[in-house]
N, C-alpha and C positions, 0 to 999 in steps of 0.2 A: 646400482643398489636401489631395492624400494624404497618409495618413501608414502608415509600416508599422508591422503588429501584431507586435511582439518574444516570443520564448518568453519566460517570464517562471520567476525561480528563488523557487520555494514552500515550499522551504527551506533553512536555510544551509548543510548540505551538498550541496547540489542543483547538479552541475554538468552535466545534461543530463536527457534524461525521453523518456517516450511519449508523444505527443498522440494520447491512447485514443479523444476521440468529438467530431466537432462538433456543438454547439447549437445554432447556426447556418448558415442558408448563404448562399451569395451571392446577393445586390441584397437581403436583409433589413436594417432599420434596427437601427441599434444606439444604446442610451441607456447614460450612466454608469451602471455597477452589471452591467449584464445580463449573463447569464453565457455564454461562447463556447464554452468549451471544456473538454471534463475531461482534465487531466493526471496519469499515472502516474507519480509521484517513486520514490525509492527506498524510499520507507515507505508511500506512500498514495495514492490516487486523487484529486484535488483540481482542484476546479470555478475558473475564470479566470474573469475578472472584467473587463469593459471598461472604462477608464479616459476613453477619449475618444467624442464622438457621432460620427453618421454613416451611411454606406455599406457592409457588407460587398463588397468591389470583389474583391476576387481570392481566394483558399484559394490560399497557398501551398505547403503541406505537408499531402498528404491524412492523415485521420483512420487510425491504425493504425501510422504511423508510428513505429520506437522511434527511439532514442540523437537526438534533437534536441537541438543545446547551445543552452545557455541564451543568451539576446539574437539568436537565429539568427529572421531574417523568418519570419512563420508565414502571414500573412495581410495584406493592403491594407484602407486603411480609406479610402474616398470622401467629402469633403464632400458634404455636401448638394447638388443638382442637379450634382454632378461627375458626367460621365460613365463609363462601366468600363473605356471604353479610355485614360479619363488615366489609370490607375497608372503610378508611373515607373516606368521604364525603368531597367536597368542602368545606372551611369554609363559614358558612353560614355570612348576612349578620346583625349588631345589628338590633335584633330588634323594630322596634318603635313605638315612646313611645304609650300609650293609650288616645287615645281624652279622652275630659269631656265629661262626661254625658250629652246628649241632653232631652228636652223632648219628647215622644213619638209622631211623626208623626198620625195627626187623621187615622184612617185606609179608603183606597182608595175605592170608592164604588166598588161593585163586576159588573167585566165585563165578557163575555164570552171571553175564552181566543182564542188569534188569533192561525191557526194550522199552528206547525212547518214544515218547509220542510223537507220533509224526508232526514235523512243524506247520505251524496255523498257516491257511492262504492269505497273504496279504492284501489287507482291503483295499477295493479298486478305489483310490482317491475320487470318480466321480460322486460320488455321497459319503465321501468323509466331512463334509464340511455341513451337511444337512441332511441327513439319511433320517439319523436320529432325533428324535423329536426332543427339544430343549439341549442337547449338544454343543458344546461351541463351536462358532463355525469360522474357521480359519480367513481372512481374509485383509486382500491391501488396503490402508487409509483410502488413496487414491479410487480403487476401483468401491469400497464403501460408499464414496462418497457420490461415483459416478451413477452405481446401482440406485442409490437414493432417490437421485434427479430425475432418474431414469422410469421411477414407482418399480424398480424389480425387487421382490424378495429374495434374499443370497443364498437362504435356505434351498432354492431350488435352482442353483447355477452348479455347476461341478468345476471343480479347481484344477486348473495346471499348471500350477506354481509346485513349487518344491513343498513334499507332502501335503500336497492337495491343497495349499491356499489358492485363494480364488485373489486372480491378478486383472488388472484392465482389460486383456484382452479378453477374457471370459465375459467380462460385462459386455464389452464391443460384441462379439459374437452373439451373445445372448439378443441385443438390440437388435441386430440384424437379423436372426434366427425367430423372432417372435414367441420368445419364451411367455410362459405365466405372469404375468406382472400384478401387484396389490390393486385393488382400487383405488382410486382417486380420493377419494375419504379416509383410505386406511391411515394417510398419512398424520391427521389427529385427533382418529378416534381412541378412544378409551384415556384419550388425555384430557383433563378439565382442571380451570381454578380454580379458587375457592368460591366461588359463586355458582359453579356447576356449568360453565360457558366454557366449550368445545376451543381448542387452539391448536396450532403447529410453533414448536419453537425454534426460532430461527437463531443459527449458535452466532454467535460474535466476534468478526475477522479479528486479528491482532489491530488493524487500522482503527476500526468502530471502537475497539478498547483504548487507544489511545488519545482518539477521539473525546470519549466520554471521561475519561482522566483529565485532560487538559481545561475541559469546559468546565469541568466540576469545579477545579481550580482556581481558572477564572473568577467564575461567580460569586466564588466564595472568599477570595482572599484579597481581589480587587475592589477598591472603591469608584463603580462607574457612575457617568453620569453623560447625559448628552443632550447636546445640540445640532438642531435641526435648520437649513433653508432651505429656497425654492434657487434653483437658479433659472434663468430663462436661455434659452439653449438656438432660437432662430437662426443666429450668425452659425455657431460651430455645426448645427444642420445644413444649410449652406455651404460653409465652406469644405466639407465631407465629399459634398456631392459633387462639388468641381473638382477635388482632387481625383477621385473615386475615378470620374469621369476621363480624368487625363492622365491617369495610368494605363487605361484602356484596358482593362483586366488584367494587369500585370501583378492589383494588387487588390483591398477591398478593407477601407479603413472602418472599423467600427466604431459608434460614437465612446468603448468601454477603453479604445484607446487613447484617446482624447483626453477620459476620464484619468486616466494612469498620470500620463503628462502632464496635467495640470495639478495634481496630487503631486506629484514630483516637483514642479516648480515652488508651489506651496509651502511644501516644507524645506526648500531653501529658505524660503522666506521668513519662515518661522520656524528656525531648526529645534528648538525649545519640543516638537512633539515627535519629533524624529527623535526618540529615547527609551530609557528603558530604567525602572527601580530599582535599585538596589538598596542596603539599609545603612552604607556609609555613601553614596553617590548617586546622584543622576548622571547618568552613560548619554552622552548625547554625541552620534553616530555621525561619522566625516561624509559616509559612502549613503547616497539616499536608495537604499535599494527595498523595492516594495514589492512584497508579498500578496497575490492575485488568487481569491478562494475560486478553485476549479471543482466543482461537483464529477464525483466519479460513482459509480456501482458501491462501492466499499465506503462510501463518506468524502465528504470535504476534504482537500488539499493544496497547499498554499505554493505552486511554483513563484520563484522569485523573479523581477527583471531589474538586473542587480544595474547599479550607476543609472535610473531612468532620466533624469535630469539633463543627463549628457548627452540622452538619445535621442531622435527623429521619433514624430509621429509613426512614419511607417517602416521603422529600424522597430518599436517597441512593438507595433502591428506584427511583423512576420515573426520576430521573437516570441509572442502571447502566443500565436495561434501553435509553433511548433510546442509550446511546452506544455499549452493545452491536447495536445496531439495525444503526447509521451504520458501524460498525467493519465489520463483514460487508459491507456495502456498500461500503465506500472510500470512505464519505461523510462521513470525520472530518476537520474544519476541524485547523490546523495547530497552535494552540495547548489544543488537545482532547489531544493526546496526544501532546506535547511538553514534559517538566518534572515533577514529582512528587517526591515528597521521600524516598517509601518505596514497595514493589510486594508485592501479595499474586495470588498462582496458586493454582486451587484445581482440582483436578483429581477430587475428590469424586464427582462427578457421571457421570464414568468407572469407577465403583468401587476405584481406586487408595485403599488405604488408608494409606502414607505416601510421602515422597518428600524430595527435596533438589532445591530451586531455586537457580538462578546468579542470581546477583546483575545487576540493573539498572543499568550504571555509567552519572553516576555516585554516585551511591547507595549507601547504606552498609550496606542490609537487604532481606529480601525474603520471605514468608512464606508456604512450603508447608504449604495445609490438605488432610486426606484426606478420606477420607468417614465419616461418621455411620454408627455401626453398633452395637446390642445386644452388649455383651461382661458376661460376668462380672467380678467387682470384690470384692474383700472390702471390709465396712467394720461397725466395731464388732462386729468379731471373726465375721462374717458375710457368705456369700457371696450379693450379689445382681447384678439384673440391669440396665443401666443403659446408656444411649445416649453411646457416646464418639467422639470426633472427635481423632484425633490429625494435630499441629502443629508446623511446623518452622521454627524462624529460620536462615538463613545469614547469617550477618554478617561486613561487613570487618574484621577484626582490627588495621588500623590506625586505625579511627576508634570502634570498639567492642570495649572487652574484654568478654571474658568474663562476670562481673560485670554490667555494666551490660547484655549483653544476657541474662543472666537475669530482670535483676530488670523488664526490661521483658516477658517471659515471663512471670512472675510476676502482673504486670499485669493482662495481655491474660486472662489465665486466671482472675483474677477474677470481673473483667467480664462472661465468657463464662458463669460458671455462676452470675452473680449480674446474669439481664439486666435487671433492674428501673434497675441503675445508667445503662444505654441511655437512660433517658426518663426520669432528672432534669435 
């Protein structure tokens, strides 16, 4: 018996999505587990999963797709030897009822019957879609969006999709083909703001929206405030380099791992900022799992590396780098970057030497690190020269005073120019 494939919600604010790509296509078998479809949520790209075996029997909703709400048919799924043409059918409507019987109409005298007009030729779908000047022109999100990128006008592609919509492969061919493309300008002219200043406007992933939700947030409902040190960094430069070195390229620790781990020790230390606000409770977290802002194409995103406390420098090292991997790809499972107790951004590697980070709600901390740089320093009445890395808490001020987010500053600062404490 069919059954229909439902959009499925990949996360709990997930009330509709893209179906970015199929995995599958029709008459391929399908076993529990195999994966169908990649969908774009509003945080992440996330791979669908079959639930039942079968038939791929129909593609509901071509791949490209956006705004599909959630439980809305995406796909038919065929038993085994079911054929393609049993997918059901719309329910049909009752039918009704049957009039009474009339009596027979006397029969109409015989006329010579008037002649039809011959039926119209039907239009070659290659300019159904732009023949006509202001016409609407049939075509897939998907290949829209591709034509776009592309600078082709869709006005001048011809469609092979079902009644002439113009489908991916049209735009492929067309790339290939060297058709007519817009100019380079077309793309924002006759567009201006209210100032008279020319623009392109760029539409807004589900992510950038949830993005700019969350920060608004933020800003808005949190009381932050922050504290700033220097820490001095020479030993854990050091001791990087010997480790670095007696991996033999096995492996390649960076100083942002270091940073994680001694973050993580930290807030053992001071579990007061491992928390979170609520308006009956401070929630102060068992599990120290810290949320790592990954910059992708799409915006900011926080993979997790849950328990870091428990873990190796270079357990947290291969950990970061694979989830950094997956993150740039949208290939972070849901519970990957979902949850975290505290957030460290480290903008270093941009050469930003300090900064102030917005708070992760709903979390109660978040820790802007700069970049590593030779600065002068007095010490014991003496100016030398020394490798420092300056560091920023923001903290909720309703779940962390002052105080206790120093003295976990205090901490983290130890730690950092005393890494030998990393690898007890």
């Amino acid at each position: 018996m069919s059954t229909e494939i439902l959009m499925p919600a990949l996360s709990p604010t997930m009330t509709e999505g893209k179906l970015a790509k199929w995995l599958k296509k029709e008459g391929d078998k399908i076993k529990s587990g195999d994966v169908l479809a990649e969908i774009e949520t509003d945080k992440a790209t996330m791979e669908m999963e079959a639930v039942d075996e079968g038939v791929l029997g129909k593609i509901l909703i071509p791949e490209g797709t956006e705004k599909v709400s959630v439980n809305e048919p995406i796909a038919v799924l065929l038993a085994e030897g079911e054929k393609m043409g049993a997918a059901p059918a719309p329910k049909a409507a009752a039918p009704a009822p049957k009039a009474e019987a009339k009596p027979a109409a006397a029969p109409a005298p015989q006329t010579t019957p008037a002649p039809q007009p011959a039926p119209a030729k039907a239009a070659a779908p290659a300019k159904a879609n732009g023949a006509a000047k202001g016409a609407r022109i049939f075509i897939s999100p998907l290949a829209k969006r591709l034509a776009k990128e592309a600078g082709i006008d869709p006005a001048d592609l011809s469609g092979s999709g079902p009644r002439g919509r113009i489908v991916r492969s049209d735009v492929d061919a067309a790339i290939s083909g060297g058709v007519k493309r817009k100019p380079a300008a077309a793309a924002g002219s006759g567009t201006r703001d209210v100032f008279g200043q020319p623009y392109t406007a760029q539409p807004n992933t589900g992510v950038r929206k949830t993005i700019a939700k969350r920060l608004t947030e933020s800003k808005t409902t949190i009381p932050h405030f922050y504290l700033s040190l220097d820490c001095q960094i020479d030993e854990l430069l050091s001791l990087r380099k010997k480790l670095n070195e007696r991996a033999e390229g096995e492996m390649k620790l960076s100083v942002n791992d270091f940073v994680i781990k001694a973050v993580a020790l930290a807030l053992r230390k001071v579990p007061q900022v491992n928390s979170s606000w609520t308006e009956d409770a401070v929630l102060l977290y068992e599990n120290v799992d810290i949320s790592v802002a990954v910059a992708t194409p799409d915006g900011l995103i926080t993979p997790i590396i849950r328990r870091a406390d428990e873990k190796s420098v270079a357990q947290i090292s291969t950990e970061m780098r694979d989830l950094a991997s997956r993150a740039k790809a949208k290939k972070l499972k849901l519970d990957e970057f979902q949850g975290g107790g505290f957030s460290i951004s480290n903008l270093g590697m941009f050469g930003i030497r300090e900064f102030q980070a917005i708070i992760n709600p709903p979390q109660s901390g978040i820790l802007a690190v700069g970049k590593g740089e030779e600065r002068v320093v007095v010490g014991g009445g003496q100016m030398v020269v020394a490798n420092i890395v300056t560091c920023t808490l923001s903290c909720d001020h309703r779940s962390v005073d002052g105080s206790v987010g120093a003295e976990f500053m205090q901490a983290f600062q130890r730690i950092m120019e005393d890494p030998l404490r990393m690898l007890l």
